[in-house]
C-alpha positions as a Markdown table, in Angstrom:
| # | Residue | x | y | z |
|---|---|---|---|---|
| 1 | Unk | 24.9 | -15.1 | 12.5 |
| 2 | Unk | 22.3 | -13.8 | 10.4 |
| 3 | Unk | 20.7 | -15.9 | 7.4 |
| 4 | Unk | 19.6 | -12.7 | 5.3 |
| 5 | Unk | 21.0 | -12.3 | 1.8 |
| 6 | Unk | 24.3 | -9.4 | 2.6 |
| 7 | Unk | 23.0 | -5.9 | 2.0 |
| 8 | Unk | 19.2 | -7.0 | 3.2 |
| 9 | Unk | 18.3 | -6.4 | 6.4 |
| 10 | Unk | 17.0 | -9.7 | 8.8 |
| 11 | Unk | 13.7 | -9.6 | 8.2 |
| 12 | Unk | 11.9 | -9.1 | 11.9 |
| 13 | Unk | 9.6 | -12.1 | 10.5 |
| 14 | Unk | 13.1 | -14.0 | 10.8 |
| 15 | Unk | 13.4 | -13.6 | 14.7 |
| 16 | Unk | 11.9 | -15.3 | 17.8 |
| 17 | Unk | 8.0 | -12.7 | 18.4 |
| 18 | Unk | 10.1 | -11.6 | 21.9 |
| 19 | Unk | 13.5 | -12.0 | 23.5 |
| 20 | Unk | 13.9 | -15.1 | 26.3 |
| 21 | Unk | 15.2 | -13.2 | 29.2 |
| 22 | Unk | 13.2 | -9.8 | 31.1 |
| 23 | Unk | 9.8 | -10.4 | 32.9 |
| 24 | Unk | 6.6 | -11.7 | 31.5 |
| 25 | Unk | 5.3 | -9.5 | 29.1 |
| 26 | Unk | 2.9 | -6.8 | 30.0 |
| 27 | Unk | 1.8 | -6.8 | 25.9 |
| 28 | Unk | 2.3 | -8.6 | 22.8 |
| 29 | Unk | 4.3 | -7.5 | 19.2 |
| 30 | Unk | 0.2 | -7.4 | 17.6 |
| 31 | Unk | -0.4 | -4.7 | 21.1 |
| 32 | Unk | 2.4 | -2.7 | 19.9 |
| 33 | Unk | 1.9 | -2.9 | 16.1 |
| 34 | Unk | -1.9 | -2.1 | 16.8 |
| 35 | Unk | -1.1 | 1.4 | 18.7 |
| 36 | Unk | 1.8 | 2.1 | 16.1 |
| 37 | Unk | -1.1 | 1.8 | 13.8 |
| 38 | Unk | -3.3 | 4.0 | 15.7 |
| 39 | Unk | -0.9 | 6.8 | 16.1 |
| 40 | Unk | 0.2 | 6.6 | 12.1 |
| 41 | Unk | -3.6 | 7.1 | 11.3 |
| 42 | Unk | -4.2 | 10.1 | 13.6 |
| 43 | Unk | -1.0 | 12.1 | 13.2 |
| 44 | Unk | 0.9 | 10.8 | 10.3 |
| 45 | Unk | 3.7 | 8.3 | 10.0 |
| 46 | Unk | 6.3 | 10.6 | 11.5 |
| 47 | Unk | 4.5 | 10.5 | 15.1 |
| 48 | Unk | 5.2 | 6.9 | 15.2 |
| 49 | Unk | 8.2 | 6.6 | 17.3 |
| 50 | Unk | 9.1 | 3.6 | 20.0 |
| 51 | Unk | 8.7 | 6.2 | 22.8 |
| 52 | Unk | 5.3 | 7.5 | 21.4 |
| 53 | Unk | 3.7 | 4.1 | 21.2 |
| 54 | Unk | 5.8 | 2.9 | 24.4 |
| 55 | Unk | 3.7 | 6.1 | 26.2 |
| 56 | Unk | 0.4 | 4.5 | 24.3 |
| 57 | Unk | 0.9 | 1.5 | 25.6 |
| 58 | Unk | 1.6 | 3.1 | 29.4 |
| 59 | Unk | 5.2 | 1.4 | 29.2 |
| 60 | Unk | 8.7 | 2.4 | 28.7 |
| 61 | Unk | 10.1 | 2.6 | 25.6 |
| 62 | Unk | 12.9 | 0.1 | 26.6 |
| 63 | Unk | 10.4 | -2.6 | 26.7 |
| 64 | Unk | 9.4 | -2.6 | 23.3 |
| 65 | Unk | 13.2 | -3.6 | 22.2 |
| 66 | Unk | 12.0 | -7.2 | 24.0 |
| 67 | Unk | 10.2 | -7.6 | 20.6 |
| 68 | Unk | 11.6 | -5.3 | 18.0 |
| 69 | Unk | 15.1 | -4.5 | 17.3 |
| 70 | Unk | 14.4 | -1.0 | 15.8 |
| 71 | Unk | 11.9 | 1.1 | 14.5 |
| 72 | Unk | 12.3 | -0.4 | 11.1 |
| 73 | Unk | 10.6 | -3.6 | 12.7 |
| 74 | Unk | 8.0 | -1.2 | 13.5 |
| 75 | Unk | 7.5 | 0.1 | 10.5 |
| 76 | Unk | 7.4 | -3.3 | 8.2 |
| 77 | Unk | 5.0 | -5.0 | 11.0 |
| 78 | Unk | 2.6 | -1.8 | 10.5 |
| 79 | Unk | 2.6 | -2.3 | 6.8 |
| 80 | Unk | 2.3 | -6.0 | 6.8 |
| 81 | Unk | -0.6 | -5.8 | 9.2 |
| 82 | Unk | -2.7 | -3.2 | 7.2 |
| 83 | Unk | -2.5 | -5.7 | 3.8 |
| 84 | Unk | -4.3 | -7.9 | 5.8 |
| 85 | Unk | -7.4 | -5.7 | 5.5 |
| 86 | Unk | -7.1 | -6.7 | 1.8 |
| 87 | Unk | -8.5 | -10.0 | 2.6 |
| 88 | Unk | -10.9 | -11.6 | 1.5 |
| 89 | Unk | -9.1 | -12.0 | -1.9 |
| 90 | Unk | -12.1 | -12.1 | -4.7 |
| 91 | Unk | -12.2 | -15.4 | -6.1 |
| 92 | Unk | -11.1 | -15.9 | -9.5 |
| 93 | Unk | -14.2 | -16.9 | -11.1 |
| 94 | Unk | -14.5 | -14.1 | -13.8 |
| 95 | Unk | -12.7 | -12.6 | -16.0 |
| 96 | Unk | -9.0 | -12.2 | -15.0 |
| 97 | Unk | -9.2 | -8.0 | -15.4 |
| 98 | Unk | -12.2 | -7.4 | -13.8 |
| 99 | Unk | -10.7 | -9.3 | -10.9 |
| 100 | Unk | -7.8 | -7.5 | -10.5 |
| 101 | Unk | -9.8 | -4.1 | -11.0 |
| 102 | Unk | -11.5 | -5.6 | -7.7 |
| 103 | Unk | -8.2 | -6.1 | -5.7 |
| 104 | Unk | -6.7 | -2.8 | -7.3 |
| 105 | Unk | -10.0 | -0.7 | -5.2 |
| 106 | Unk | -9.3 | -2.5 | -2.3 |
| 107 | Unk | -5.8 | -1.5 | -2.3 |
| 108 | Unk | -6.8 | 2.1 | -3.3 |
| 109 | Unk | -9.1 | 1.7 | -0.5 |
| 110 | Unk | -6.9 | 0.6 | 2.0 |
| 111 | Unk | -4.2 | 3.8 | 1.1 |
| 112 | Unk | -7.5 | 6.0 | 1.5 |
| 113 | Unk | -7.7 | 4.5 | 5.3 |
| 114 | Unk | -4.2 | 4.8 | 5.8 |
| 115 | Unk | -2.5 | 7.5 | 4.1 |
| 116 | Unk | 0.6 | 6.6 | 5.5 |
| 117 | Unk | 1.1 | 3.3 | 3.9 |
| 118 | Unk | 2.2 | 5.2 | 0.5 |
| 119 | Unk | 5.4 | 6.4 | 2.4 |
| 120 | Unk | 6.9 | 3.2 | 3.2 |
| 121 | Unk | 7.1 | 2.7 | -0.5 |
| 122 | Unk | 9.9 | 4.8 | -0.2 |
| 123 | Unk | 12.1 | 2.8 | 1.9 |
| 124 | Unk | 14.1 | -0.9 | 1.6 |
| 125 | Unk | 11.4 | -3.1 | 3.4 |
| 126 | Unk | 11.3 | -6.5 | 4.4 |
| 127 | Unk | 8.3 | -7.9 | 2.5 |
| 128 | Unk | 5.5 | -10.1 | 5.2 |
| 129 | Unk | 3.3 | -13.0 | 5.1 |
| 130 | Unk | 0.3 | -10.8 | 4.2 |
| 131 | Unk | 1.8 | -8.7 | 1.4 |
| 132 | Unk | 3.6 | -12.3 | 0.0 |
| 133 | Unk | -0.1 | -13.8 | 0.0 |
| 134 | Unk | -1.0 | -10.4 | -1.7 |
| 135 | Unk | 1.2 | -11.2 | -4.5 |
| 136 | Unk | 0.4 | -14.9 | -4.6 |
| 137 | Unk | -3.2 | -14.1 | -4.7 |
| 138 | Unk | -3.1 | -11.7 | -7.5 |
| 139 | Unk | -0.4 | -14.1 | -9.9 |
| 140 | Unk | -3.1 | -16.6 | -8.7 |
| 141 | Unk | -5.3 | -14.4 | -10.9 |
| 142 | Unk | -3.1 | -14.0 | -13.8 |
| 143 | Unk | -1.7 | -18.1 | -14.1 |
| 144 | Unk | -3.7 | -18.6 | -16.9 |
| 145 | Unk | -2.4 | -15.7 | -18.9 |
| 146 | Unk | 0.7 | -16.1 | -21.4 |
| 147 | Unk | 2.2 | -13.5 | -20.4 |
| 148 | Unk | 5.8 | -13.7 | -18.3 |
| 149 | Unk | 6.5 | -13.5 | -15.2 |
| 150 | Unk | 8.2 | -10.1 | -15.6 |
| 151 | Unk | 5.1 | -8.4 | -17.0 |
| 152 | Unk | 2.9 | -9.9 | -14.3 |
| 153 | Unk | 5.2 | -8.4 | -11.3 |
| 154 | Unk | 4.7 | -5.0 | -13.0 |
| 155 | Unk | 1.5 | -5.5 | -13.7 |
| 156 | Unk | 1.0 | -5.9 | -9.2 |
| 157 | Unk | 3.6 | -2.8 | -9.1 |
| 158 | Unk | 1.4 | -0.7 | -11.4 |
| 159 | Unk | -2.0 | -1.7 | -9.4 |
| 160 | Unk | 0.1 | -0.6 | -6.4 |
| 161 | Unk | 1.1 | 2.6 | -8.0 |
| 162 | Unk | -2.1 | 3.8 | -9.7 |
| 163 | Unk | -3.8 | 2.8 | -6.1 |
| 164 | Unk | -1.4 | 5.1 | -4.4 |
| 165 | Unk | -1.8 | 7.9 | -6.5 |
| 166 | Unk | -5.8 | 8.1 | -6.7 |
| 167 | Unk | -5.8 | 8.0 | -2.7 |
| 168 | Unk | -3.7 | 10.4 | -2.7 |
| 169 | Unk | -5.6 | 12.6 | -4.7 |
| 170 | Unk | -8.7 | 11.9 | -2.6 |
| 171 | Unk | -6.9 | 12.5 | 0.5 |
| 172 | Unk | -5.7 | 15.7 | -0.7 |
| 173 | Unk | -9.2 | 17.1 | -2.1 |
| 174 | Unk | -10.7 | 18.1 | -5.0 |
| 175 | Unk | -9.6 | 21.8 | -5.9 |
| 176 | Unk | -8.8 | 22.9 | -9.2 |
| 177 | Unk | -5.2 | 23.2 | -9.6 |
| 178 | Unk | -5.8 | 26.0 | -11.7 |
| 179 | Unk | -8.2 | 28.1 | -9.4 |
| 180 | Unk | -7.2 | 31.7 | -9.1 |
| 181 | Unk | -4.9 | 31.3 | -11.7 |
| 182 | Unk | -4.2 | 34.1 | -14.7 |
| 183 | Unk | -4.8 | 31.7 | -18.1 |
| 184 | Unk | -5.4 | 34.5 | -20.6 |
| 185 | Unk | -2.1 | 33.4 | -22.1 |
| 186 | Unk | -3.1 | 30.0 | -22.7 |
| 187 | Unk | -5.9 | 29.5 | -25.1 |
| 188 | Unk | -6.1 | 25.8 | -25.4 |
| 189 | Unk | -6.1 | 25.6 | -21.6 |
| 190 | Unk | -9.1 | 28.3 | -21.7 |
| 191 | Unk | -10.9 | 26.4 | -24.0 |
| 192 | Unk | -11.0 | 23.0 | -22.5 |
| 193 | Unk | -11.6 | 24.6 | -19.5 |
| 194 | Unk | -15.0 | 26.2 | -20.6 |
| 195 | Unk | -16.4 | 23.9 | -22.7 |
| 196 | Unk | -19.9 | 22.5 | -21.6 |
| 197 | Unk | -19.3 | 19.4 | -19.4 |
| 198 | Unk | -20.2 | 16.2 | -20.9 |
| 199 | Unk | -22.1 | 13.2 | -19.9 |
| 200 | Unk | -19.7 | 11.3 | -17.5 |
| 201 | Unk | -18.1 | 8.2 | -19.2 |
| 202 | Unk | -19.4 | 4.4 | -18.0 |
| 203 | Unk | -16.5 | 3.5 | -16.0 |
| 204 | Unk | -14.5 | 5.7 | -13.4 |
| 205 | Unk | -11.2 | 7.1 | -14.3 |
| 206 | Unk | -9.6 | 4.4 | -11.9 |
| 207 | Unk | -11.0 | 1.7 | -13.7 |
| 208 | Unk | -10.2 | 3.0 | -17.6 |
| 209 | Unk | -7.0 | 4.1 | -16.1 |
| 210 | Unk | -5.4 | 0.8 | -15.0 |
| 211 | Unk | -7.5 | -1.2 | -16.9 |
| 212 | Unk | -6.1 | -0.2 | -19.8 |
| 213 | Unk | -2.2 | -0.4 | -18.4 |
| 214 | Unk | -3.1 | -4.1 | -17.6 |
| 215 | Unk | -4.9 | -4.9 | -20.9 |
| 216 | Unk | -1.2 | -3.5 | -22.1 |
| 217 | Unk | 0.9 | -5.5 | -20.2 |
| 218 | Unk | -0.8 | -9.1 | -19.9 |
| 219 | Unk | -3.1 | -9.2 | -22.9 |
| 220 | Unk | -1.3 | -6.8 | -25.6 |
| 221 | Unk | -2.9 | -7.0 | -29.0 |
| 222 | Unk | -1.6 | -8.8 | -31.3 |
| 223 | Unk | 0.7 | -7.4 | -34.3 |
């Protein structure tokens, strides 16, 4: 019988790495996740299939099955394994925002390596051991701040969130979404559009950005 909560799925953390019975294994669950990985990177997330990394791996797909129960297994051990790359966490020896800016670009970072990552967002996941030390890491940051619980959680899901969408837009280039467009009938679009560019601010756009949604949520001014 299975200990998860009902309506969660077992978490593949939650079973044995592979099954008792069958021969000796020709590879191990990190082998499997670690070609998974490899095909996710080059093609996309949708080329990851147990028969494509079974063919990776020069075994049959029916092997794999002595270590995951489903793709889903797949899936959560890929995302798991890439937060690892977020190590080392910076110590928290300054102040608490600029330290979070610092894990915030490393998970920007790591979407930029992995475009992938940002569609398992989409699904019900079984959280891992890296992406719980993640979390610990960052409240780690924010324990001495008054602020609840609550606001700190969304404060982690907003760094996730604005992390995700500027590697997306990095992935996907730098074009004008306006290029070749008619905007005669749009004045105030035509004149912020040529006025003379000015000097570029201090900070990055990343930085102002969710520094100033976390300044909101943990450190609000006061009435």
């Amino acid at each position: 019988m299975s200990d998860a909560p009902p309506g969660r799925r077992e978490s593949v953390w939650q079973r044995p790495v592979r099954g008792s019975r069958g021969p000796a294994p020709a590879h191990s669950r990190d082998d499997i996740v670690a070609a998974a990985i490899a095909i996710a990177d080059a093609d996309g997330l949708a080329a990851v299939s147990m028969r494509a990394v079974a063919a990776r791996l020069e075994t049959g797909a029916a092997s794999l099955y002595r270590y995951l129960s489903s793709r889903d297994d797949l899936l959560d051990l890929m995302a798991d394994r890439v937060a690892a790359e977020l190590r080392p966490y910076p110590e928290p020896d300054g102040h608490w925002l600029d330290t979070l800016l610092r894990m915030a670009r490393a998970q920007r970072a790591l979407h930029e390596r992995h475009p992938w990552l940002s569609e398992l967002n989409q699904r019900a996941s079984a959280i891992g051991p890296e992406t719980l030390a993640f979390f610990d890491a960052c409240l780690g940051v924010m324990a001495p701040l008054p602020a609840p619980p609550t606001a700190k959680f969304e404060a982690i899901a907003m760094m996730n969130g604005i992390a995700v969408l500027f590697a997306r837009q990095r992935t996907a280039g730098g074009a004008s979404p306006f290029a070749g467009l008619d905007l005669t009938p749009y004045p105030h679009l035509v004149a912020a559009l040529t006025q003379p560019p000015a000097a570029p601010p201090a900070t990055d756009l990343f930085d102002r950005a969710l520094g100033g949604l976390l300044r909101g949520l943990l450190a609000p001014d006061p009435a």
